[in-house]
C-alpha positions in Angstrom: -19.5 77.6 31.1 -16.5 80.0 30.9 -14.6 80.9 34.0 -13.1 84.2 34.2 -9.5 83.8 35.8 -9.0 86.2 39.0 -6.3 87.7 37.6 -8.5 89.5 34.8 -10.7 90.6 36.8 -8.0 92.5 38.7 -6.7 93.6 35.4 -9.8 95.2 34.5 -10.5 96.4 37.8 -7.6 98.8 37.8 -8.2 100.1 34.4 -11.3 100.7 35.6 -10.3 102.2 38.7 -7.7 104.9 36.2 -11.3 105.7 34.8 -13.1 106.7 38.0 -10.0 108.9 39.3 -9.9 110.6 35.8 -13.5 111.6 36.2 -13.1 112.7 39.7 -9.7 115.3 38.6 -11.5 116.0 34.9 -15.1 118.5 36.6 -13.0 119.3 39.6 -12.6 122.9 38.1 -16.8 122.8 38.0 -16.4 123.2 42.5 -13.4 125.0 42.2 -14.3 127.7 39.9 -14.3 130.4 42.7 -11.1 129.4 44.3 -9.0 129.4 41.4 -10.6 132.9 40.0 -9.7 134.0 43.4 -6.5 132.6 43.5 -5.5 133.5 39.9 -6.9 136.9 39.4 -9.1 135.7 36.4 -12.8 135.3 35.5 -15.0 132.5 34.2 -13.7 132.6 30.6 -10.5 131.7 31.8 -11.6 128.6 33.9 -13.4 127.3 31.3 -10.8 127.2 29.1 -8.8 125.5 31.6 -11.0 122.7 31.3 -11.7 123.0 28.0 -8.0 122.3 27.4 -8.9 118.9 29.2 -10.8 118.1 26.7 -8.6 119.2 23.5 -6.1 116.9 24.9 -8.5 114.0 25.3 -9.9 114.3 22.0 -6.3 114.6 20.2 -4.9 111.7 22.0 -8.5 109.0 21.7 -7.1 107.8 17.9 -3.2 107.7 18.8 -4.3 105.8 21.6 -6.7 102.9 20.5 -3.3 102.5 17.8 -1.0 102.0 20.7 -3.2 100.1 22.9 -3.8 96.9 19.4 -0.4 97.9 19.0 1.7 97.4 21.9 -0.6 96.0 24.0 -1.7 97.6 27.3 0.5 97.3 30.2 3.3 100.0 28.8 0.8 102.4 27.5 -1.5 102.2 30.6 1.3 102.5 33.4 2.6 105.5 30.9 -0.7 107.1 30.7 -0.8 106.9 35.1 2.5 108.4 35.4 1.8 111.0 33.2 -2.0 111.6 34.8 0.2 111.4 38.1 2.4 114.5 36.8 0.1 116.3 36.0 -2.0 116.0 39.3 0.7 117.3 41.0 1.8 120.5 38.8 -2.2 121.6 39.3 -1.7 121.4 43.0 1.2 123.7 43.4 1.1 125.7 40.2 1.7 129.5 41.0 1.0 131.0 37.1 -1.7 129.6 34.5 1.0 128.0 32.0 1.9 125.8 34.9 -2.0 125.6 35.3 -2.8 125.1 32.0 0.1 122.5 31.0 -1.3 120.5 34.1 -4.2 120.3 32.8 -3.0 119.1 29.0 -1.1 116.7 30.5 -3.6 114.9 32.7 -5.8 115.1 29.5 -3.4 113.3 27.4 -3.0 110.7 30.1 -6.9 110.7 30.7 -7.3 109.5 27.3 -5.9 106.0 28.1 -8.0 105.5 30.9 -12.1 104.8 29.4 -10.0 102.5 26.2 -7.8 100.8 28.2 -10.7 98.9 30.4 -12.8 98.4 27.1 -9.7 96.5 25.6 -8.9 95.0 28.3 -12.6 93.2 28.5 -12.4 92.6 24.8 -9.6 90.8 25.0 -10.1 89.1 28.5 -14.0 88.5 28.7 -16.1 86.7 26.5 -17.9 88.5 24.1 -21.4 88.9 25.5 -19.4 90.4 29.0 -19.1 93.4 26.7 -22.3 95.4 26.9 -22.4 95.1 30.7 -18.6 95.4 31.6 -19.0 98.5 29.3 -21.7 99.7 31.2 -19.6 98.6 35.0 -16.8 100.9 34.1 -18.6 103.7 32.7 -20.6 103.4 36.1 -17.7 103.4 38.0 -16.2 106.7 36.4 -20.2 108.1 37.2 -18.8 107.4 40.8 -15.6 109.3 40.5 -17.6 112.2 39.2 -20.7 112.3 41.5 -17.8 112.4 44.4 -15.7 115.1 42.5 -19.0 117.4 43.1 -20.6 117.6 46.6 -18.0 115.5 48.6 -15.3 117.5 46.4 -17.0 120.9 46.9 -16.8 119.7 51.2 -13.2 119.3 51.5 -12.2 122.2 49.4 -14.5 124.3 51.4 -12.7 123.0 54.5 -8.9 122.7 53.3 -8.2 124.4 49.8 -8.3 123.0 46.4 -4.2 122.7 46.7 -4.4 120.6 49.8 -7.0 118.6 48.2 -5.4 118.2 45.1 -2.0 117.3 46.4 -4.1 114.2 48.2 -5.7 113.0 45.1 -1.9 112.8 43.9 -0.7 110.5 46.5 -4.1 108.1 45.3 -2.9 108.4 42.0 0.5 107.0 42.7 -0.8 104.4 44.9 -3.0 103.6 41.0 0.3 103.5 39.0 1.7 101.0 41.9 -1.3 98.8 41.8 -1.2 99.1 37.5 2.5 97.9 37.3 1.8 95.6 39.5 -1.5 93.4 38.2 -1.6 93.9 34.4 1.3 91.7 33.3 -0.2 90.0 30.0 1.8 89.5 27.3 -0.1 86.5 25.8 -3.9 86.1 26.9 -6.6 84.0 25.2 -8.8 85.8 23.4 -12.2 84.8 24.5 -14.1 85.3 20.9 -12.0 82.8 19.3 -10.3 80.8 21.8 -6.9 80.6 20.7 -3.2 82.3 21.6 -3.7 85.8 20.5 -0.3 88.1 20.7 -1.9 92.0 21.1 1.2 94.0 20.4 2.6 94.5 17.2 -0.2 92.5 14.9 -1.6 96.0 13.2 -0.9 98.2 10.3 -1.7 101.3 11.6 -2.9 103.2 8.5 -4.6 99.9 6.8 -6.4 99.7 10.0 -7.5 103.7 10.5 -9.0 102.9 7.0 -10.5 99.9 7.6 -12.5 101.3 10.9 -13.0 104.8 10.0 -14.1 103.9 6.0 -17.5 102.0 7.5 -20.4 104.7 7.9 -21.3 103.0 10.5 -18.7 104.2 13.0 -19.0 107.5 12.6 -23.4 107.2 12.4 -22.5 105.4 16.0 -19.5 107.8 16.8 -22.3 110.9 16.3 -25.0 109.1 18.1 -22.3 108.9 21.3 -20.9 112.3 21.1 -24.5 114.3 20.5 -25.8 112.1 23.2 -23.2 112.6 25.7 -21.8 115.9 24.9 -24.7 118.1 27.1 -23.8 115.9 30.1 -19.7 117.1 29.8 -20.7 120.6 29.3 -23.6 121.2 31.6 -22.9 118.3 34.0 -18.3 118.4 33.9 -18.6 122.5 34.2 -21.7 124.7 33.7 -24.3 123.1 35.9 -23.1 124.0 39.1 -22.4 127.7 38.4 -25.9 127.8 36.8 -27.7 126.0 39.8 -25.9 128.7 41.9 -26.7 131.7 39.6 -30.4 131.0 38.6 -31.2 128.7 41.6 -29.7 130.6 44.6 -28.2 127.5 46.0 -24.7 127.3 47.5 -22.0 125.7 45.4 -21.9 122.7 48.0 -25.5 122.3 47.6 -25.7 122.7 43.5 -22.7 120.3 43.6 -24.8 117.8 45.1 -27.4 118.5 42.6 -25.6 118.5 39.7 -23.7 114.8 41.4 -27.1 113.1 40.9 -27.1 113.4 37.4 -23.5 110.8 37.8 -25.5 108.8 40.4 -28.1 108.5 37.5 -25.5 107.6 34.6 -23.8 104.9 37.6 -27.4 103.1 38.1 -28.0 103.4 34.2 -25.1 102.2 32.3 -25.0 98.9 33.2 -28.8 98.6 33.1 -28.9 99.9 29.6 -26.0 97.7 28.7 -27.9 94.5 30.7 -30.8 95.4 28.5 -29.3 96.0 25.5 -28.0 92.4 25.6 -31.7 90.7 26.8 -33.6 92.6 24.3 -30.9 92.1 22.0 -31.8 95.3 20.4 -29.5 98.0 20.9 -31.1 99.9 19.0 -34.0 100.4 20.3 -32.8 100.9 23.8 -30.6 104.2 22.1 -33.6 105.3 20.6 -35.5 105.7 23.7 -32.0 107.3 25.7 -31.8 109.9 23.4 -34.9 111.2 23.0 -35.9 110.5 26.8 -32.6 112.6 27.4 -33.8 115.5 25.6 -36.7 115.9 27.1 -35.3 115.5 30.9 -32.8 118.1 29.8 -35.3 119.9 28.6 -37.3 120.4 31.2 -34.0 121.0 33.8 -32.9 124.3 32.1 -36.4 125.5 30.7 -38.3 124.2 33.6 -39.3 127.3 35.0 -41.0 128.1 32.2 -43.6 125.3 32.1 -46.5 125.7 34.7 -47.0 122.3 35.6 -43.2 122.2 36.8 -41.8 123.9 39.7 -38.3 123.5 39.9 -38.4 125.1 43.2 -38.9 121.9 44.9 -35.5 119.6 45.6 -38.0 116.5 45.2 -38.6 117.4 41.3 -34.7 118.9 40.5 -33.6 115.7 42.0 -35.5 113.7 40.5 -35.2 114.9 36.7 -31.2 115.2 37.2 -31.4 111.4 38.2 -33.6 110.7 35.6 -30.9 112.4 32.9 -28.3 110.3 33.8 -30.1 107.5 34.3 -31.4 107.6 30.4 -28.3 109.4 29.3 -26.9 105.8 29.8 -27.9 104.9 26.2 -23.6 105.7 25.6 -23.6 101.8 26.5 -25.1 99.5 24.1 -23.5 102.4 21.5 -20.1 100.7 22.5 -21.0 97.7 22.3 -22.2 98.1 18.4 -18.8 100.0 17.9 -17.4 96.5 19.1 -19.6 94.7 17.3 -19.3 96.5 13.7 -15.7 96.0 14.1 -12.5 93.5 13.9 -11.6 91.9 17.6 -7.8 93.2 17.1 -9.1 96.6 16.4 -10.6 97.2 19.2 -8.8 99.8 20.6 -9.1 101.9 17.4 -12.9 101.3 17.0 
């Protein structure tokens, strides 16, 4: 039986950690929307480009960043990546224009990018290979946590101290990360688990040999599709839009749509590592993506077009509750799509894959 030493568990925990508090500052513009249009002069357009931009950032930086993480290893790229995230925390708290707004946001973007990779790589390369499906699924969870508090308990304290106040405190947490990150992920040398033998992670890759070797196989960007149509509805309507919809076709009161909207996170936090614990005792990944995708449209479905279906009433908390939970919970299918990225792929390409 293979023992797991303390020390990666740590390692993995704070990457893991980075992943929940980039959740939890990445939809909290979805409770703030008000505040900041009040605060800024601007309408809704304008916020949601503001976290829009999040997202530009994130999606420019996911390549770059699997390179640097098979490249160089991850302690220097994560502790930069917290730093930066740190930064940028800090300029949205006391920005006074929207270029100081908007450059916050970039930059916590490009640092959030490290954040999901960095705890994948880290249990590739510290875990043997059948902890991959369910870590997968742990950290995903975890950063399902960091968002269903960045909506209801998020909406609370802003109602009660500002969103600059607020903001400024999730600044100090973030330092108190990027003292805890330079402090427990020290790994030069680590054994990799698959093969059990000295593997040195920095500076083994050819960068462009190993961009074509991942991105040539159709299978990465079949699975790479599968992830981003899957999960893409939950950023946009769960990370922004769902709140201001619950408040403007529902009635309810931002704290109170936040709270709904936070279930669908509670549902993804039970689900991912249920669909990646499944995914390994079926041993069909497959099949368990199948059923989240098409199980997802239908939940999603029925949340927006509800009220149009007779045997629904989406007036009742029991039955929005419910459905949001059920989202996330077979939104989850993300999971075992990892693990096949994994899977399809070299071990000291992982970051890139």
């Amino acid at each position: 039986m293979h023992t797991i030493k303390l020390k990666y568990w740590f390692m993995w925990g704070f990457a893991a950690l980075f992943f929940l508090m980039d959740y939890f500052i990445r939809i909290a513009p979805s409770v703030m929307t008000n505040q900041l249009m009040a605060t800024f002069h601007v309408g809704a357009f304008v916020v949601g480009a503001l976290s829009g931009i999040f997202y530009w950032a994130y999606l420019l930086m996911q390549i770059p960043v699997g390179v640097l993480f098979d490249r160089f290893g991850v302690r220097i790229p994560l502790i930069a990546a917290v730093a930066l995230c740190t930064v940028g925390v800090f300029l949205f708290a006391v920005a006074h224009n929207l270029v100081v707004l908007y450059l916050a946001r970039f930059l916590t973007g490009l640092a959030g990018a490290f954040s999901f990779v960095s705890a994948l790589k880290l249990v590739q390369i510290l875990f043997p290979r059948h902890y991959f499906a369910v870590l997968a699924g742990v950290t995903q969870a975890l950063g399902m946590v960091g968002a269903a508090v960045g909506d209801a308990p998020m909406a609370a304290l802003i109602s009660q101290y500002g969103w600059r106040q607020v903001t400024l405190a999730i600044t100090v947490l973030f330092v108190l990360l990027l003292l805890g990150v330079m402090g427990v992920v020290r790994e030069r040398r680590i054994i990799h688990s698959r093969i059990q033998e000295p593997v040195n992670t920095r500076g083994k890759i050819k960068v462009i040999e190993s961009l074509i070797r991942v991105m040539g196989r159709a299978q990465t960007w079949i699975n790479s599709a599968y992830i981003g149509f899957l999960y893409g509805p939950t950023a946009a309507f769960a990370g922004l839009w769902g709140v201001p919809y619950f408040t403007l076709y529902h009635h309810e009161s931002t704290t109170m749509a936040a709270a709904q909207i936070g279930t669908i996170f509670i549902g993804l936090a039970v689900g991912c590592p249920v669909m990646g614990w499944l995914s390994n005792m079926l041993g069909k990944r497959l099949l368990v993506m199948r059923i989240s995708a098409v199980t997802s449209f239908i939940l999603i479905s029925l949340i927006i077009f509800g009220d149009h279906f007779p045997f629904l009433s989406l007036s009742s908390s029991a039955v929005i509750y419910s459905l949001l939970f059920l989202y996330g919970f077979f939104d989850s299918g993300i999971i075992p799509s990892y693990a096949v990225a994994t899977e399809s792929n070299p071990p000291q390409l992982g970051g890139i894959t």
